[in-house]
C-alpha positions as CSV (number, residue, x, y, z in Angstrom):
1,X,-41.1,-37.2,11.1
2,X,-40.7,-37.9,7.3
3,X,-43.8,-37.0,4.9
4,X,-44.5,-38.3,1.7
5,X,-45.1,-35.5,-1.2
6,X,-46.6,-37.4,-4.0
7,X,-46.8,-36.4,-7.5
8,X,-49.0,-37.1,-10.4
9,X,-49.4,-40.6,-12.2
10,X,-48.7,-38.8,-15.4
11,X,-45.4,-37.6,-14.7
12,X,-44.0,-40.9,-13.8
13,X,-41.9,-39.9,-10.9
14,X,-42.0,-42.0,-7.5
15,X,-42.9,-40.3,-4.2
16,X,-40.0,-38.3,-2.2
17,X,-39.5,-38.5,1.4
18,X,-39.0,-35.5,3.1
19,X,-37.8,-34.4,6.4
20,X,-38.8,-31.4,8.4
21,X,-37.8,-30.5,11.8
22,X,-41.3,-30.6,14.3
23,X,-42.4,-27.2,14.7
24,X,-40.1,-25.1,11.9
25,X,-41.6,-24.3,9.1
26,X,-40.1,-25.0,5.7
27,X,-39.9,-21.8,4.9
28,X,-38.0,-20.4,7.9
29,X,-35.3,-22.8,7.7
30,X,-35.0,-21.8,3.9
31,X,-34.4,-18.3,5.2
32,X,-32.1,-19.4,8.0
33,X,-30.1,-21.7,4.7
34,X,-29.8,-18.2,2.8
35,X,-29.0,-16.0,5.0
36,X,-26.0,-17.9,6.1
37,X,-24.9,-18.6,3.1
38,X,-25.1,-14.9,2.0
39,X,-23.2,-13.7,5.2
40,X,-20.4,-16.3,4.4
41,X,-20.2,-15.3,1.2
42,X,-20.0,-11.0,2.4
43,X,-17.1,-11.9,4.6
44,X,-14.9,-13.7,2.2
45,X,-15.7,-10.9,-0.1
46,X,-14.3,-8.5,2.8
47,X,-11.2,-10.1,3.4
48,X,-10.0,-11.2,0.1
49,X,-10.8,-7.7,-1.9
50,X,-9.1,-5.4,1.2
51,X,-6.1,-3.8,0.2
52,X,-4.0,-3.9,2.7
53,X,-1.3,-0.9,4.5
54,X,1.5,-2.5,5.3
55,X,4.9,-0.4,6.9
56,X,8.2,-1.1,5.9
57,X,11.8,0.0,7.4
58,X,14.7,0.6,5.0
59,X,17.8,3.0,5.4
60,X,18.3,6.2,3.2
61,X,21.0,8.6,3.3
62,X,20.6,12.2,3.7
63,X,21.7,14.2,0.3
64,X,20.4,17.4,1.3
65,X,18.7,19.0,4.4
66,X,17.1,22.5,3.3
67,X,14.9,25.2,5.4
68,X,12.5,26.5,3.4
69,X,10.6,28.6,6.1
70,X,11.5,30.2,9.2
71,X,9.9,31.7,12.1
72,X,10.8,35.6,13.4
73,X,13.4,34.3,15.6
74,X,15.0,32.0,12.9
75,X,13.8,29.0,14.2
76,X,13.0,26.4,11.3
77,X,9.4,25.9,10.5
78,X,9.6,23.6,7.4
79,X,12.2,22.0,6.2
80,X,13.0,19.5,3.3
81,X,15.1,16.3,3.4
82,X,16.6,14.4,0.8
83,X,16.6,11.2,1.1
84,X,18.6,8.4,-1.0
85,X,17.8,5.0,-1.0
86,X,20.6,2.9,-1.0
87,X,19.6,-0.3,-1.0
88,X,17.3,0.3,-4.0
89,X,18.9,-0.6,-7.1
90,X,18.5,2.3,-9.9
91,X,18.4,6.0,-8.6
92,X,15.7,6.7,-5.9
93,X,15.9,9.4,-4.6
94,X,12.7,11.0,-1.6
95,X,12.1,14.4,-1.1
96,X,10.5,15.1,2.5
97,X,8.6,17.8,3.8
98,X,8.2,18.3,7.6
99,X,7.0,20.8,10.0
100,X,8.4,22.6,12.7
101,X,8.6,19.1,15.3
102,X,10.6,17.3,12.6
103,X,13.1,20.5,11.6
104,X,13.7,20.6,14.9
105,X,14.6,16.8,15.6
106,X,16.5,16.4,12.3
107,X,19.2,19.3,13.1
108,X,20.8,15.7,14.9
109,X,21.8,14.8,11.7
110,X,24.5,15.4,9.2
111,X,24.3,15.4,5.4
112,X,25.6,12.4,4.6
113,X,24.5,9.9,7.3
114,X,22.9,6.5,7.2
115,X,20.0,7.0,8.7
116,X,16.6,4.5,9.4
117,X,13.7,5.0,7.7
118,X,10.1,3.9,8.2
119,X,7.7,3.9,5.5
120,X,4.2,3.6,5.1
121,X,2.0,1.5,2.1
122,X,-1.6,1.8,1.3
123,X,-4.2,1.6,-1.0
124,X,-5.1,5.0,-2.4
125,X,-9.0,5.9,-3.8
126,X,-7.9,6.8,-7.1
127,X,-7.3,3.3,-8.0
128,X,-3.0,2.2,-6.9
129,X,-0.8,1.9,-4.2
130,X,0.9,5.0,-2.5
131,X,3.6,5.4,0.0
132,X,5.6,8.1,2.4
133,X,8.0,8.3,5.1
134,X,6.4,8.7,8.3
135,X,9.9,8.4,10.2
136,X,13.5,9.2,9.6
137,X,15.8,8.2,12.2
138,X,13.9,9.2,15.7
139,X,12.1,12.1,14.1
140,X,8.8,11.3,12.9
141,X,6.7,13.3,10.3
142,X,3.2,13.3,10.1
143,X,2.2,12.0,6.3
144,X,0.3,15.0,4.1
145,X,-1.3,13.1,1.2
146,X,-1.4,16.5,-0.8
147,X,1.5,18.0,0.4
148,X,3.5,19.7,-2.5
149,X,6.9,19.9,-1.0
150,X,6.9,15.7,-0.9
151,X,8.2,13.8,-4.1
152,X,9.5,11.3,-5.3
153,X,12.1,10.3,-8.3
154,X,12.7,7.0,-9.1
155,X,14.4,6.0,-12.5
156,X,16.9,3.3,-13.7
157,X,19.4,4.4,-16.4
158,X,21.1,2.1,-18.8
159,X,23.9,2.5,-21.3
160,X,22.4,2.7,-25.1
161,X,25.2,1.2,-27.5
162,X,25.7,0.5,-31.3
163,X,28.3,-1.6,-33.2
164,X,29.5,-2.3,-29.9
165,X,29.8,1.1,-28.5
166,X,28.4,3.5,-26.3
167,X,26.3,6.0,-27.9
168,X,24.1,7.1,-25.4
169,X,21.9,6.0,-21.8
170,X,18.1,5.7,-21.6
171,X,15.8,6.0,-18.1
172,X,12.9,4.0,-17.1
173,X,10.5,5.7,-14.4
174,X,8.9,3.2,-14.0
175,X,8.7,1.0,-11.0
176,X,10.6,-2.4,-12.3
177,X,11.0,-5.9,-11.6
178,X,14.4,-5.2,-9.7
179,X,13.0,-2.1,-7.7
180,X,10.0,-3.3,-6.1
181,X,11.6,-7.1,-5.0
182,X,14.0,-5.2,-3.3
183,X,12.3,-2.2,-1.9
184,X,8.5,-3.2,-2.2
185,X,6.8,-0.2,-0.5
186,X,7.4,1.1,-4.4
187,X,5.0,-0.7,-6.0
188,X,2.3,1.0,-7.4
189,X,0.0,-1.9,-8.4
């Protein structure tokens, strides 16, 4: 039932009607009004400022296979793979380091050969996006943020020209417009 608050003569204002619920206090459904309001408000937070990993699959070929340590029978314990990416535009080129699992599994394949390659995106603390190759082919690698043996080169080269003829090339290492629409797990930002 409806109450009348009233207010002074002086100020001119008429009486306001206003509606409670029997037996709740104003005051608790206030609370109950903020506190729903703040949790909608957290959530949206939560899932519009996530980043996000996302995984990718490309094909690479295989420029180079290396060991670079064995065991006392001369079985590989690490070993580095090359990787080009082909249908990256530019020069990209992945070095991979793996352990003694993936030396083992990648002896199935030649320099040379086409081979799948699944990749992995994520948000890094220090503030931009990071990526590695957790599988190559059926041999799968388990990803060592720190790892030194695992790089990266990416660059795009173009002819440098005056009067109308070549003098020269420049590289960008940059990520670029071209690179990351076609092989987005290079962004960094």
């Amino acid at each position: 039932m409806g109450g009348i608050i009233g207010h002074r003569k002086s100020e001119g204002k008429s009486a306001l009607r206003v509606s409670l619920e029997r037996g709740v206090p104003m005051r608790l459904k206030l609370d109950r009004i903020l506190v729903g309001g703040l949790l909608a408000v957290s959530s949206l937070a939560l899932v519009g400022c996530g980043k996000h990993e996302r995984r990718f699959e490309s094909t690479c070929q295989i420029v180079r296979r290396n060991v670079v340590e064995t065991d006392e029978t001369g079985e590989p314990e690490i070993l580095d793979v090359e990787l080009e990416w082909d249908p990256c535009p530019g020069e990209q080129f992945q070095v991979v380091r793996g352990g003694k699992a993936f030396a083992k599994c990648m002896q199935q394949y030649e320099v040379g050969k086409l081979v799948p390659v699944l990749v992995k995106h994520w948000w890094d603390d220090r503030g931009y996006y990071d990526w590695d190759v957790y599988k190559i082919g059926n041999c799968e690698r388990e990803i060592e943020v720190d790892a030194e043996g695992s790089y990266e080169k990416s660059q795009e080269c173009s002819d440098e020209s005056a009067y109308g003829r070549a003098v020269g090339f420049s590289c960008s290492r940059r990520p670029f417009k071209g690179l990351v629409s076609a092989c987005p797990w290079m962004a960094r930002q």
